[in-house]
OpenMM code with the backbone's topology and positions (N, CA, C; nanometers):
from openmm import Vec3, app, unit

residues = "UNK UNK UNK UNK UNK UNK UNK UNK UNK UNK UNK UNK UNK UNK UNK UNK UNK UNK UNK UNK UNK UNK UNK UNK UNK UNK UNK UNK UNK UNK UNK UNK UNK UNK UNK UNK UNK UNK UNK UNK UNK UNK UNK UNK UNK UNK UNK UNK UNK UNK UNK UNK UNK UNK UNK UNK UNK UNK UNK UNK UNK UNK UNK UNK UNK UNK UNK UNK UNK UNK UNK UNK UNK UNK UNK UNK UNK UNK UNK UNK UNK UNK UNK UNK UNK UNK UNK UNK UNK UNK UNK UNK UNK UNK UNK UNK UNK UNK UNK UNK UNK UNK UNK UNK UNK UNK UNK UNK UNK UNK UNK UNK UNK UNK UNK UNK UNK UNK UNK UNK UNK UNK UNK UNK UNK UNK UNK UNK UNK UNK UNK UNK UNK UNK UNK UNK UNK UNK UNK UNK UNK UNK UNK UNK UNK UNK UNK UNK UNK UNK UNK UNK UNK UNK UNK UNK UNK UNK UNK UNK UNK UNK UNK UNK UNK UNK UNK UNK".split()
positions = [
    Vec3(0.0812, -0.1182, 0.0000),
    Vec3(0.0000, 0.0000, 0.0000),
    Vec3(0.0866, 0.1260, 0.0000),
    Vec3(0.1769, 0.1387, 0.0870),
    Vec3(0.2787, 0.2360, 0.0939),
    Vec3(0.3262, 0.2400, -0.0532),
    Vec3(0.3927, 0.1610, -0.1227),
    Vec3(0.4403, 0.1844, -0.2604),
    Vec3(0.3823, 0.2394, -0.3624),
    Vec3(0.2398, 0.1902, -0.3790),
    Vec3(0.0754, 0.2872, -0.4348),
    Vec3(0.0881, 0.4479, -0.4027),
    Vec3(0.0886, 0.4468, -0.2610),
    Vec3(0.1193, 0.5850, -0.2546),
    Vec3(0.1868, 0.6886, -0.2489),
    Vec3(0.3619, 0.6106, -0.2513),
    Vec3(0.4715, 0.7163, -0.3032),
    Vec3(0.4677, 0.7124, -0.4448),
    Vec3(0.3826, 0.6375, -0.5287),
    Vec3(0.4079, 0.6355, -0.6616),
    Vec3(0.2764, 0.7268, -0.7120),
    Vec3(0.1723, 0.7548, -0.6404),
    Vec3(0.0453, 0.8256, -0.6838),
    Vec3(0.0818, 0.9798, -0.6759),
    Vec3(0.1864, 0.9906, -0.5357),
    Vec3(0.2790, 1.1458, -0.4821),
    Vec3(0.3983, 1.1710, -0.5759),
    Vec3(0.4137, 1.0448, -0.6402),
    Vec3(0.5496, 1.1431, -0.7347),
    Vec3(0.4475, 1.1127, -0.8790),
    Vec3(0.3843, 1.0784, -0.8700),
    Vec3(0.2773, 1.0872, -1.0377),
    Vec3(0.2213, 1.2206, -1.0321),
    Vec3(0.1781, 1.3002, -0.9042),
    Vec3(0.1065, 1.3906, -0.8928),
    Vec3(0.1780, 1.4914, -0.8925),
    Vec3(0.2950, 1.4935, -0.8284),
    Vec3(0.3947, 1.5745, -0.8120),
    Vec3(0.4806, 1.5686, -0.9762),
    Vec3(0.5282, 1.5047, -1.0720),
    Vec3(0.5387, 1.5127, -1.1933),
    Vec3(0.4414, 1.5898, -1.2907),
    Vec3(0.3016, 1.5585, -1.2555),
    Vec3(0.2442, 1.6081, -1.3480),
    Vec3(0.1847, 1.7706, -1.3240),
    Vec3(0.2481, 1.8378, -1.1599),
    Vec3(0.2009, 1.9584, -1.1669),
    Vec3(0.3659, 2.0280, -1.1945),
    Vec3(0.4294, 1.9866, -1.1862),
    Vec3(0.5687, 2.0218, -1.2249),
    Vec3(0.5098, 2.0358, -1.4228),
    Vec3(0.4955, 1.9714, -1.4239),
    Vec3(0.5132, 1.9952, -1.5930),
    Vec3(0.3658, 2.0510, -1.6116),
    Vec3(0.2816, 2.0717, -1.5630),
    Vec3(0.1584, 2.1729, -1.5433),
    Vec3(0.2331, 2.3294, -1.5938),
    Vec3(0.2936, 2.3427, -1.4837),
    Vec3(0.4064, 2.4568, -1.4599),
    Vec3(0.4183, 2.4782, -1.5294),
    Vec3(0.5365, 2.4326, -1.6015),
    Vec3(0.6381, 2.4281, -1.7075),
    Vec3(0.5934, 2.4249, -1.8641),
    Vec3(0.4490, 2.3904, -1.8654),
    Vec3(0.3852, 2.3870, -2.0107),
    Vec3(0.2733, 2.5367, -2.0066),
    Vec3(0.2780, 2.5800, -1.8840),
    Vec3(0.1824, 2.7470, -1.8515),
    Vec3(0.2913, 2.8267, -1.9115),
    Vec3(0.4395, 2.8239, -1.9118),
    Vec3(0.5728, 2.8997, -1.9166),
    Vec3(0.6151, 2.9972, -1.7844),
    Vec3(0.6998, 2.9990, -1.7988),
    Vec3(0.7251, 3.0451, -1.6752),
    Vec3(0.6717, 3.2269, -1.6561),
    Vec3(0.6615, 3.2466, -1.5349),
    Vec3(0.6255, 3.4094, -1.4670),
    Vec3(0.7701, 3.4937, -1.5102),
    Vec3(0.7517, 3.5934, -1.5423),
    Vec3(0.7895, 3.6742, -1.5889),
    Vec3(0.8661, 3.7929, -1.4757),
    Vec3(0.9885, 3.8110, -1.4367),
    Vec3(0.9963, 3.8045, -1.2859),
    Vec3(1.1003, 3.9540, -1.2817),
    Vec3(1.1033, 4.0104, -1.4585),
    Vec3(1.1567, 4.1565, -1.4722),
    Vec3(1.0690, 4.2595, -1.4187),
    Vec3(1.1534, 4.3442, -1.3218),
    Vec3(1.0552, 4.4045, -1.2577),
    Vec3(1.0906, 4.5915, -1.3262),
    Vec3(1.1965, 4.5831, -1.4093),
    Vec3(1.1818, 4.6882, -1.5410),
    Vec3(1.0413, 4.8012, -1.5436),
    Vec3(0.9381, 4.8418, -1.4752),
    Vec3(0.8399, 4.9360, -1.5115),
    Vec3(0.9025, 5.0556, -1.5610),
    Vec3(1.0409, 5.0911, -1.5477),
    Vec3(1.0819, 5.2021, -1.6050),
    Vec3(1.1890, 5.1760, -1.6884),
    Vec3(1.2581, 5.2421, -1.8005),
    Vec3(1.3044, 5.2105, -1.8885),
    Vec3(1.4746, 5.2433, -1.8071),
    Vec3(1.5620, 5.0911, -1.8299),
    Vec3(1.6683, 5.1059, -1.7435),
    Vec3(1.7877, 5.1222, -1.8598),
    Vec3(1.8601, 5.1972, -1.8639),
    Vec3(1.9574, 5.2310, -1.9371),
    Vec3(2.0758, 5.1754, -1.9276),
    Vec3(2.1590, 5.1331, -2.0106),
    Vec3(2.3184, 5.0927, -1.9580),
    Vec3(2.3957, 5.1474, -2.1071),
    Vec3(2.5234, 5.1829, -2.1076),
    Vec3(2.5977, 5.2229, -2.2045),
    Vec3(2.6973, 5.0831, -2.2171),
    Vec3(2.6923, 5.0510, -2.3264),
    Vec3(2.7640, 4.9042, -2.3694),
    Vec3(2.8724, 4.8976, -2.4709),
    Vec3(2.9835, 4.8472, -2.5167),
    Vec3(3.0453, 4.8538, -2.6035),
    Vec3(3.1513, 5.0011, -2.6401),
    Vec3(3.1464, 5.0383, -2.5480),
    Vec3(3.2368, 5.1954, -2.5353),
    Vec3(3.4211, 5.1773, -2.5838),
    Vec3(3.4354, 5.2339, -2.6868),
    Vec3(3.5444, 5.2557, -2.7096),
    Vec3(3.5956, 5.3772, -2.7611),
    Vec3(3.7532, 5.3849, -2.7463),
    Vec3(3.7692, 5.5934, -2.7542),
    Vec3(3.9043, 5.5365, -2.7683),
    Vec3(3.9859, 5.6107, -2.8903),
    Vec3(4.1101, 5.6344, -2.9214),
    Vec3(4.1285, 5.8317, -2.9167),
    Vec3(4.2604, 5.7824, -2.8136),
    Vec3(4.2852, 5.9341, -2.8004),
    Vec3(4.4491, 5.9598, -2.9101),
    Vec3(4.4247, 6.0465, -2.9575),
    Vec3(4.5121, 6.1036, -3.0718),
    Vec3(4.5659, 6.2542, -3.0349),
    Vec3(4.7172, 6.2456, -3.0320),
    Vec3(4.7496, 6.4213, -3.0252),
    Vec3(4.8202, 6.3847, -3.1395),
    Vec3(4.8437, 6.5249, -3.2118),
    Vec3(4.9014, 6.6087, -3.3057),
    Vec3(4.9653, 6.7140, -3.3244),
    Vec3(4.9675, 6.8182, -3.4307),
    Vec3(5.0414, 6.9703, -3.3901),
    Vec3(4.9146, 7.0439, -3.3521),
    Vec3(4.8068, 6.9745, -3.4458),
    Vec3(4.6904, 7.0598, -3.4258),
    Vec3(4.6613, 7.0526, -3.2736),
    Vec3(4.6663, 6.9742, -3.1758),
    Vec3(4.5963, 6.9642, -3.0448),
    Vec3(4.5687, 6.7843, -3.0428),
    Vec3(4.4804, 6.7679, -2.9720),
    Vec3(4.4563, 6.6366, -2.9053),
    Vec3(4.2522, 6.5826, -2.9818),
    Vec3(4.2705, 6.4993, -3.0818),
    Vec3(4.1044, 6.4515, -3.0710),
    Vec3(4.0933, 6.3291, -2.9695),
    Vec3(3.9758, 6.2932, -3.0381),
    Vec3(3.8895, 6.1605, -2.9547),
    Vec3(3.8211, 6.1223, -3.0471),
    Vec3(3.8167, 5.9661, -3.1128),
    Vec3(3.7244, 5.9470, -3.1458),
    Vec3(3.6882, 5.8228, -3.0460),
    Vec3(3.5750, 5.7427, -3.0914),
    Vec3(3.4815, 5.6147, -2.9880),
    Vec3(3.3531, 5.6165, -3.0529),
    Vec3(3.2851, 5.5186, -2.9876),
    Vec3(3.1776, 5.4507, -2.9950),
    Vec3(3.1343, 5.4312, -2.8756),
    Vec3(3.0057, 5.4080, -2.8596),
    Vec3(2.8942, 5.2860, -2.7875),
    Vec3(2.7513, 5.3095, -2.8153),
    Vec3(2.7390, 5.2041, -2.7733),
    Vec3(2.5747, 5.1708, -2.7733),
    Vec3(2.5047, 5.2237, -2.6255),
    Vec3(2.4097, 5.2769, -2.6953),
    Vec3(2.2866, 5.2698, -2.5342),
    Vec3(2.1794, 5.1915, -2.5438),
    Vec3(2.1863, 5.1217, -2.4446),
    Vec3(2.1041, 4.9861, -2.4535),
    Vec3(1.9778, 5.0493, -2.3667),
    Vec3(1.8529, 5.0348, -2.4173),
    Vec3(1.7495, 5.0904, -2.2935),
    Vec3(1.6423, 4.9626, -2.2734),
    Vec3(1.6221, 4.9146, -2.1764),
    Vec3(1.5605, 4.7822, -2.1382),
    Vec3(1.4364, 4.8191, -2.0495),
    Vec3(1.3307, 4.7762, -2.1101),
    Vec3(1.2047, 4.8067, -2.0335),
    Vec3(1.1271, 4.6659, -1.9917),
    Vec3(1.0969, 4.5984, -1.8677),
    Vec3(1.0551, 4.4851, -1.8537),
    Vec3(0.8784, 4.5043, -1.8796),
    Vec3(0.8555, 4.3813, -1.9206),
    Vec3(0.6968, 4.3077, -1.9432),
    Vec3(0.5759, 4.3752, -1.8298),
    Vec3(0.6393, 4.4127, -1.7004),
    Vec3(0.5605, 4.4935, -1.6048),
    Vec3(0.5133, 4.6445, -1.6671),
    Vec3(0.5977, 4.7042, -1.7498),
    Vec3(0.5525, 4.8330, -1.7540),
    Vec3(0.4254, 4.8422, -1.8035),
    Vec3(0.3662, 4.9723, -1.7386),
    Vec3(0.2131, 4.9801, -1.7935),
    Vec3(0.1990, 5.0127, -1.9423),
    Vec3(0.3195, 5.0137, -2.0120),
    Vec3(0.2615, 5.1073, -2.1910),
    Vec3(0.4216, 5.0903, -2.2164),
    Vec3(0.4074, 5.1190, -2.3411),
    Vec3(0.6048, 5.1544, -2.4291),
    Vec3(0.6235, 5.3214, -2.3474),
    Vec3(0.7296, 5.3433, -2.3216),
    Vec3(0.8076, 5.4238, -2.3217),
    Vec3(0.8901, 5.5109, -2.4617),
    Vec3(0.8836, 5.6275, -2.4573),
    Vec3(0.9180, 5.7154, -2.5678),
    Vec3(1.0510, 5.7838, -2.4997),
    Vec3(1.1913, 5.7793, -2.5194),
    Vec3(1.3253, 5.7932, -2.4525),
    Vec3(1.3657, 5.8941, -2.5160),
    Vec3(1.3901, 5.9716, -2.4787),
    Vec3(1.5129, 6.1507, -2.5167),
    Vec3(1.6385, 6.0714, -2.4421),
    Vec3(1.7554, 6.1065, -2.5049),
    Vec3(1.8807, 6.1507, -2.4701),
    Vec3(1.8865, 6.3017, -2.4153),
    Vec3(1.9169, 6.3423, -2.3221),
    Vec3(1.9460, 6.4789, -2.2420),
    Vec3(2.0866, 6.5087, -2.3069),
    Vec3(2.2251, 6.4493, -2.2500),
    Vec3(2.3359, 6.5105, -2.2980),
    Vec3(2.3788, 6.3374, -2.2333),
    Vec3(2.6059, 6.3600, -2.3412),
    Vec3(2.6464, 6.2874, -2.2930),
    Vec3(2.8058, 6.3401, -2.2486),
    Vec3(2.8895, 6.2555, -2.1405),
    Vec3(3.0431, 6.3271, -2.0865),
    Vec3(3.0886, 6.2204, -2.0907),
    Vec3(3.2476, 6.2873, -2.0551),
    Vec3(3.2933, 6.1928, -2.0348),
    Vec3(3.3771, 6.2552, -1.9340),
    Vec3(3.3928, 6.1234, -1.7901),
    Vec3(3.4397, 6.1557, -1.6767),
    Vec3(3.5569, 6.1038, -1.6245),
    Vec3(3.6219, 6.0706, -1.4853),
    Vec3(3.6689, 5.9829, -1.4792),
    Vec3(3.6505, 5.9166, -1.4197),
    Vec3(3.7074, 5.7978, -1.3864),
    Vec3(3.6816, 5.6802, -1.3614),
    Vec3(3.5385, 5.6936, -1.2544),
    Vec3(3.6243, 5.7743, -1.1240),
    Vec3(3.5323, 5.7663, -0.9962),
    Vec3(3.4101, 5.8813, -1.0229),
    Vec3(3.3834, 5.9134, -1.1527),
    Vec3(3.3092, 6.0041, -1.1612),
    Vec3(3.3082, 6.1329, -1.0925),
    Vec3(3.4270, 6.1671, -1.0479),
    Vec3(3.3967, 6.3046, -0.9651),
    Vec3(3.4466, 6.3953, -1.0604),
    Vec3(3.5137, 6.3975, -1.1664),
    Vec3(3.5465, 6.4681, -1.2616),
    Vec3(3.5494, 6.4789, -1.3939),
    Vec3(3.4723, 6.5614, -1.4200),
    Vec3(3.3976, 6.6051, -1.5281),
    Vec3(3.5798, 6.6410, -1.6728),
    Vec3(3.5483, 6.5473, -1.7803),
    Vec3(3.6431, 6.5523, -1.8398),
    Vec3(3.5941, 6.6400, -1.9731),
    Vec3(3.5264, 6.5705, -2.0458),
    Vec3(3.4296, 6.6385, -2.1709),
    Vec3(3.2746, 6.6411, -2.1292),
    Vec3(3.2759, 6.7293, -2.1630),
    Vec3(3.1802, 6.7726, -2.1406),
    Vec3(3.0739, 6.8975, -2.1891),
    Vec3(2.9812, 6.9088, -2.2903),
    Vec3(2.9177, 6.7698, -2.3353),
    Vec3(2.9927, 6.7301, -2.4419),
    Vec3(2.9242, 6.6150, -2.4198),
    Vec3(3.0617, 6.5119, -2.5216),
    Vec3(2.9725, 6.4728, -2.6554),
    Vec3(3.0996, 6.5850, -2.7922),
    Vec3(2.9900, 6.5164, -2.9497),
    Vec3(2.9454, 6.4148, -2.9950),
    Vec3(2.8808, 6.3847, -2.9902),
    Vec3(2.7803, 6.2204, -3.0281),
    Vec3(2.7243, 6.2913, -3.1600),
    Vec3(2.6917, 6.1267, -3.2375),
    Vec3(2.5994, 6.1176, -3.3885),
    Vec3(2.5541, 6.0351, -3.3383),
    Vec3(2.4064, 5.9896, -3.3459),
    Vec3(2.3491, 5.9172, -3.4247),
    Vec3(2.2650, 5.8994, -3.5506),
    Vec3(2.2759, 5.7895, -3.6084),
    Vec3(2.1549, 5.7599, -3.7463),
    Vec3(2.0405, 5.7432, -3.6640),
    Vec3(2.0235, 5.7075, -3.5877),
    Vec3(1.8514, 5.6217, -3.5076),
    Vec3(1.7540, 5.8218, -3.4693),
    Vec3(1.6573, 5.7459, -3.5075),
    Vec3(1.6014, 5.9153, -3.4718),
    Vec3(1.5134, 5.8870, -3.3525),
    Vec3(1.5534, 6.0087, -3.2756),
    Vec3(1.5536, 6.0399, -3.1494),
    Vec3(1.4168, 6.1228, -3.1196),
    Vec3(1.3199, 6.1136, -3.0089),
    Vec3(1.3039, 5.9999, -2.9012),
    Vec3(1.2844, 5.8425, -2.9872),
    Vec3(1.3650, 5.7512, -2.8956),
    Vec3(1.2761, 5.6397, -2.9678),
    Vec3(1.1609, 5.5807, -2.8314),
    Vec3(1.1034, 5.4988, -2.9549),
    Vec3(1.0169, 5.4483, -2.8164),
    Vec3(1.0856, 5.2768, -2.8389),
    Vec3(1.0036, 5.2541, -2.6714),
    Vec3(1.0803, 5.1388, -2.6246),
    Vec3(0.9490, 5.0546, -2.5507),
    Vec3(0.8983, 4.9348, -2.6386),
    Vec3(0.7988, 4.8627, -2.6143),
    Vec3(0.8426, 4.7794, -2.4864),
    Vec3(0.7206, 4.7536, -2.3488),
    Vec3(0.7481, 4.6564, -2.2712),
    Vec3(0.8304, 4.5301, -2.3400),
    Vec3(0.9070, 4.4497, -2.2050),
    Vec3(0.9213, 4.3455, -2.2555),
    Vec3(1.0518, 4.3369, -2.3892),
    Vec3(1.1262, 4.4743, -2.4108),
    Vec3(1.2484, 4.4428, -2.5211),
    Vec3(1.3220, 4.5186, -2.4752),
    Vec3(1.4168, 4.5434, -2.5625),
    Vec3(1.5330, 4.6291, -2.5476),
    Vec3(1.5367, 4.6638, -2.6619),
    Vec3(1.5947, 4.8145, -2.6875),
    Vec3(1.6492, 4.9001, -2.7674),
    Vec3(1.7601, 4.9339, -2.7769),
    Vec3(1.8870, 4.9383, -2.9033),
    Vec3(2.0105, 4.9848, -2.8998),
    Vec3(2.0290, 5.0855, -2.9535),
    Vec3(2.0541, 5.1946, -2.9477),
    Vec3(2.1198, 5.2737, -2.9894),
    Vec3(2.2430, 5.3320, -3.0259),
    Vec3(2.3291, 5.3372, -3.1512),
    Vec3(2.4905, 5.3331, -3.1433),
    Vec3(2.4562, 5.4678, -3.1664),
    Vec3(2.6638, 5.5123, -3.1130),
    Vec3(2.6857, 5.6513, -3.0928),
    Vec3(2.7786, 5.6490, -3.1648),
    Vec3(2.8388, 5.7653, -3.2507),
    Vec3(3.0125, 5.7715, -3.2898),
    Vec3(3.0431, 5.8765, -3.1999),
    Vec3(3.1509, 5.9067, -3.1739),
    Vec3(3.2300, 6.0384, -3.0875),
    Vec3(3.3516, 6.0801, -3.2162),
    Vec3(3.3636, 6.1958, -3.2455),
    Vec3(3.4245, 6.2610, -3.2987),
    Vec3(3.4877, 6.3568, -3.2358),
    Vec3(3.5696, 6.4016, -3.2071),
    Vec3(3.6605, 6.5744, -3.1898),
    Vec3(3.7452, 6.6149, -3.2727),
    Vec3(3.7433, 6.5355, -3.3797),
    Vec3(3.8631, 6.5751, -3.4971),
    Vec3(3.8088, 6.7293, -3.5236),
    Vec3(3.8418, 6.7432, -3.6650),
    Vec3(3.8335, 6.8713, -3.6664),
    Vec3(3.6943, 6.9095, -3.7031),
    Vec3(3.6151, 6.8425, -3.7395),
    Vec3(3.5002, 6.8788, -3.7799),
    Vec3(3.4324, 6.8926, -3.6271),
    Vec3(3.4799, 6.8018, -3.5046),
    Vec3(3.4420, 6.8155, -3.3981),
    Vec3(3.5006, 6.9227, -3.2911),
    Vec3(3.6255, 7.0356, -3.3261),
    Vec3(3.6674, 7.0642, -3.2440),
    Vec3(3.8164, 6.9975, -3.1718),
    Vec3(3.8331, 7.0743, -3.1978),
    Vec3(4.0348, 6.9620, -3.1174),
    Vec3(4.0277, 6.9928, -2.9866),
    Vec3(4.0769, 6.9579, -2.8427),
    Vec3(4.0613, 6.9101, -2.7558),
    Vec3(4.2172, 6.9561, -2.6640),
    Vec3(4.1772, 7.0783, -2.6002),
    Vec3(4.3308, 7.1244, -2.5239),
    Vec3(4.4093, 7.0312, -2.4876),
    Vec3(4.5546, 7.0285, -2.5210),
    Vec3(4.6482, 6.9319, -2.5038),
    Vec3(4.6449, 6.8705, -2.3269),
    Vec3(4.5916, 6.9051, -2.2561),
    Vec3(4.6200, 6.8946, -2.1018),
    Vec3(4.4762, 6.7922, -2.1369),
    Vec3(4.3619, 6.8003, -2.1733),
    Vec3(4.2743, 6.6888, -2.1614),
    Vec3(4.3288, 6.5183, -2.2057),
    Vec3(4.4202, 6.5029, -2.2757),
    Vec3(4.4883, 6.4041, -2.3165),
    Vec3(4.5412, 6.3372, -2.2138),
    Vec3(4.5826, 6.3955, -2.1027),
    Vec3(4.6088, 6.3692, -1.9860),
    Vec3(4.5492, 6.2700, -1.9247),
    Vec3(4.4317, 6.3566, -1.9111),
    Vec3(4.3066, 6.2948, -1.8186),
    Vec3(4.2015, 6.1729, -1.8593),
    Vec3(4.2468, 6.1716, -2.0105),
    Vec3(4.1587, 6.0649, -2.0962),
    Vec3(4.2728, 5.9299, -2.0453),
    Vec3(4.3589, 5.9700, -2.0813),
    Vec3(4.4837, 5.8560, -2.1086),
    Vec3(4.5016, 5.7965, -1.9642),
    Vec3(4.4606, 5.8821, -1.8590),
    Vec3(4.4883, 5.8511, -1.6566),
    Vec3(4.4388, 5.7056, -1.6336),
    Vec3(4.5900, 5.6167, -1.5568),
    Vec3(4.5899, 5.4474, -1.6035),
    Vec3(4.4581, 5.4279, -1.4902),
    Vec3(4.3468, 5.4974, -1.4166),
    Vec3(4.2085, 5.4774, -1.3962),
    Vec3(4.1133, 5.4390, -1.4789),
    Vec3(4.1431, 5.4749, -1.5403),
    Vec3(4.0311, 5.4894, -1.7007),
    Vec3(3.9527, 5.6044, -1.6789),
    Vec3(3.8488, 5.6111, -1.8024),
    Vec3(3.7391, 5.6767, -1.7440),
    Vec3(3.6210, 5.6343, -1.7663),
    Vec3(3.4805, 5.6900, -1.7691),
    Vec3(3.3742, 5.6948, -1.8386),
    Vec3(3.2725, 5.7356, -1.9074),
    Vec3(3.2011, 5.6882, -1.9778),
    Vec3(3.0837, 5.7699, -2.0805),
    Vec3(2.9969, 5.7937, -1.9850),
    Vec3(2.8985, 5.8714, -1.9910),
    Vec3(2.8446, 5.8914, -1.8518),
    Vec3(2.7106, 5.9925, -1.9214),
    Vec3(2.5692, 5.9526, -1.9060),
    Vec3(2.4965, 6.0715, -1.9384),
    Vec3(2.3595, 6.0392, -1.8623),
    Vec3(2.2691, 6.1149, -1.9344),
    Vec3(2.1217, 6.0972, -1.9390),
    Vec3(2.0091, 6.0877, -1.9973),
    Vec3(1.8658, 6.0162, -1.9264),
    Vec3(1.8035, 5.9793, -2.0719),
    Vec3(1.7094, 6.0739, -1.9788),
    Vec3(1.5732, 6.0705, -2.0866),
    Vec3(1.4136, 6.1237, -2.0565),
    Vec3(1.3497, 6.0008, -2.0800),
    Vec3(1.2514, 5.9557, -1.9589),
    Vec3(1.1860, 5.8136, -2.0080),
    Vec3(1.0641, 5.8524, -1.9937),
    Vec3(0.9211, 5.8854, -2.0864),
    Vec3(0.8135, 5.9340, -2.0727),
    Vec3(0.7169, 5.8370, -1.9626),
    Vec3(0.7863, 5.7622, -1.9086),
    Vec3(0.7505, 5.6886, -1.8047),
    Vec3(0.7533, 5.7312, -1.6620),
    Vec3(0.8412, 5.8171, -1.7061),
    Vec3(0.9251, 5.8528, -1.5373),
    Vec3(0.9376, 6.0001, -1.5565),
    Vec3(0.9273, 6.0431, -1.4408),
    Vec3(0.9476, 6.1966, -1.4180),
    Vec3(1.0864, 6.1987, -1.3763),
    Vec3(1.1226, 6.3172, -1.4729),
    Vec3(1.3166, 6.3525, -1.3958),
    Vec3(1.3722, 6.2592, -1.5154),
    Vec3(1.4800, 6.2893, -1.4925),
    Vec3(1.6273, 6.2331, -1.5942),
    Vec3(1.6688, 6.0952, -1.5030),
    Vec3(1.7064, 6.0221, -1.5970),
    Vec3(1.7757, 5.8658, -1.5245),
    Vec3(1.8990, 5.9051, -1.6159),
    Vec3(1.9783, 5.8615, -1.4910),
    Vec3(2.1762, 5.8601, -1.4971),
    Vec3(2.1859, 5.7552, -1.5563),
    Vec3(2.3065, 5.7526, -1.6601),
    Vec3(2.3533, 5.6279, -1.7126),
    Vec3(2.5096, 5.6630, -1.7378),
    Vec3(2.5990, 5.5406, -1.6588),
    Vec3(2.7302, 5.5383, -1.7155),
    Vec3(2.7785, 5.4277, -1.7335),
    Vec3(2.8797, 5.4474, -1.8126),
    Vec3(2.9243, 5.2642, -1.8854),
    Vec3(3.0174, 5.2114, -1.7449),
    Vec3(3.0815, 5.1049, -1.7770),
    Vec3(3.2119, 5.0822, -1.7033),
    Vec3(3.3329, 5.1218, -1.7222),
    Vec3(3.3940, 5.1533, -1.6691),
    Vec3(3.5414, 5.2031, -1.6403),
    Vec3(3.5713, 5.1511, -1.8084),
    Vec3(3.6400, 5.2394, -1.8639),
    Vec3(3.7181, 5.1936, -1.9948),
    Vec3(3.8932, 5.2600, -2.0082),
    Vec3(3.9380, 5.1651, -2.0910),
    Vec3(4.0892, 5.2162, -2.0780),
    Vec3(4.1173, 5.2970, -2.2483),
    Vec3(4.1103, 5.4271, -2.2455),
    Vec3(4.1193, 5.4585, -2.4590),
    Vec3(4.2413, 5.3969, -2.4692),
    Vec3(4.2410, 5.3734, -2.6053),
    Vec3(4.3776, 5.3469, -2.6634),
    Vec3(4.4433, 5.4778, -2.6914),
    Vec3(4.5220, 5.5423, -2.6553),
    Vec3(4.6141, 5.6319, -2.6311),
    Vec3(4.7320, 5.6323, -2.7548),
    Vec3(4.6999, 5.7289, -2.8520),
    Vec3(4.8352, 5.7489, -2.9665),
    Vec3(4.9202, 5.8884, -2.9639),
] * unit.nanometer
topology = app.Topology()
chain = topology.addChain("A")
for resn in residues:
    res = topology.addResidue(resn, chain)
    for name in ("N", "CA", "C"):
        topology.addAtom(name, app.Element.getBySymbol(name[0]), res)
């Protein structure tokens, strides 16, 4: 009798396990506001006779989870670049392009990328020889800005991770 009934408890117990598992699982991003991260950041620093550029890249990744009540419509505010520990403001604001046209919106449940180029050559402006310094400082630094999320009142901070430029 005992054997009947550890075998009726793991029959029952199997078949709400895969009950579960055939509903799909709960959805457990708790994302209601659109969370920003800067990804893929890279920056070659260049001096010359003319002065010092910058060029780089990254992406802004904006991630909104399945909870939010509606899509989100995202502004970029401005972007810098700091250092490492963020207490110092290096460029600032820092020239960005993008092709993607701006606000985008950002449906629950995905993510959005956005790539950046950074320029200071000359079409961007050359870059006082003493900032070369502070780009090149063996801390690193970072991209560092802000978005508008029509979700949220106020600006949300976004900065990448510590990066090291390649230094010429």
């Amino acid at each position: 009798m005992k054997a009947r009934a550890r075998r009726s408890a793991a029959t029952s117990l199997a078949v709400a396990v895969l009950a579960v598992a055939a509903s799909g699982c709960i959805n457990t991003d708790a994302a209601v506001f659109v969370e920003p991260s800067i990804v893929s950041p890279g920056v070659t620093v260049f001096s010359h006779v003319l002065g010092t550029g910058m060029t780089g890249s990254f992406a802004l990744q904006l991630h909104l989870g399945a909870r939010a009540s509606g899509p989100s419509r995202v502004a970029v505010r401005t972007f810098a670049i700091t250092s490492a520990d963020q207490k110092t403001s290096i460029i600032e604001p820092l020239p960005v392009e993008t092709m993607a046209a701006l606000p985008v919106e950002v449906a629950p449940d995905s993510d959005v990328f956005v790539p950046f180029n950074v320029d200071t050559g000359p079409q961007g402006g050359m870059l006082p020889a003493d900032v070369a310094a502070a780009l090149c400082a063996p801390e690193g630094i970072r991209i560092t800005g802000a978005i508008e999320d029509s979700l949220e009142d106020g600006a949300t901070p976004v900065a990448s991770a510590v990066l090291h430029p390649v230094c010429q």
